[in-house]
N, C-alpha and C positions, 0 to 999 in steps of 0.2 A: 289899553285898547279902547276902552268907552271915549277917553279923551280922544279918540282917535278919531268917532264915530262909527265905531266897530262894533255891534255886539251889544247883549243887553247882559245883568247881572242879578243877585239879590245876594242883599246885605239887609242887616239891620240897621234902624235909622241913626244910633248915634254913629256909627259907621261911615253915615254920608258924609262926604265936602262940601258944607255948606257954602262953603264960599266960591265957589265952582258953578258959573253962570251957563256952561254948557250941558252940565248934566242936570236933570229932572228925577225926584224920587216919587213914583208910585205907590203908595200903601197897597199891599195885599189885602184882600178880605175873604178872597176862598179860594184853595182851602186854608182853615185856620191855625198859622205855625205857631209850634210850642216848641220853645225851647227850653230843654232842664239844664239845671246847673246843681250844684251840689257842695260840699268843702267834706274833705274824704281826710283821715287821720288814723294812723295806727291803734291798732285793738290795743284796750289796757295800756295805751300811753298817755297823757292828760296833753292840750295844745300848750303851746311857748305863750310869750304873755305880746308878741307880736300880731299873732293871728288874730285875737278875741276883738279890738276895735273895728276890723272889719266884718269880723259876723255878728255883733253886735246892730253895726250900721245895716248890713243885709234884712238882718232880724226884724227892726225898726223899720225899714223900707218895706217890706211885708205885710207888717202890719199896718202900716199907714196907704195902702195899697188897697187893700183890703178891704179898711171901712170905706174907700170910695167906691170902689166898684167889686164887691164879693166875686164875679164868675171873673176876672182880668186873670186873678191868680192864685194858683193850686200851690203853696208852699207850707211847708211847716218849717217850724225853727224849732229841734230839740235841746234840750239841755245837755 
């Protein structure tokens, strides 16, 4: 429908078509969206050896987040 010139949306940026000369994305700035995410795993099971490269990289991303801008993001990574 946007394509259509229908209607407006919200998405998150990597979400947009960048290469989609008709649509324009607006940053929000208030109010201020948070979105959680989380990696959820059965009690007293340990993860498969598939999972751990991407919450390693999550982990990493966190941290490197972090020392750039402290208040961007409220995460922890448990062990």
């Amino acid at each position: 429908m946007l394509d259509a010139g229908f209607g407006i949306t919200t998405l998150p940026r990597y979400a947009f078509p960048e290469n989609n000369p008709d649509l324009s994305f607006v940053p929000l700035h208030s109010p201020q969206v948070i979105r959680r995410i989380g990696v959820v795993q059965q009690t007293n099971r340990s993860l498969s050896p598939r999972p751990k490269p991407f919450i390693n990289l999550y982990c990493s991303n966190v941290a490197a987040i972090r020392k750039v801008n402290p208040a961007i993001i409220k995460a922890e990574c448990l062990p």
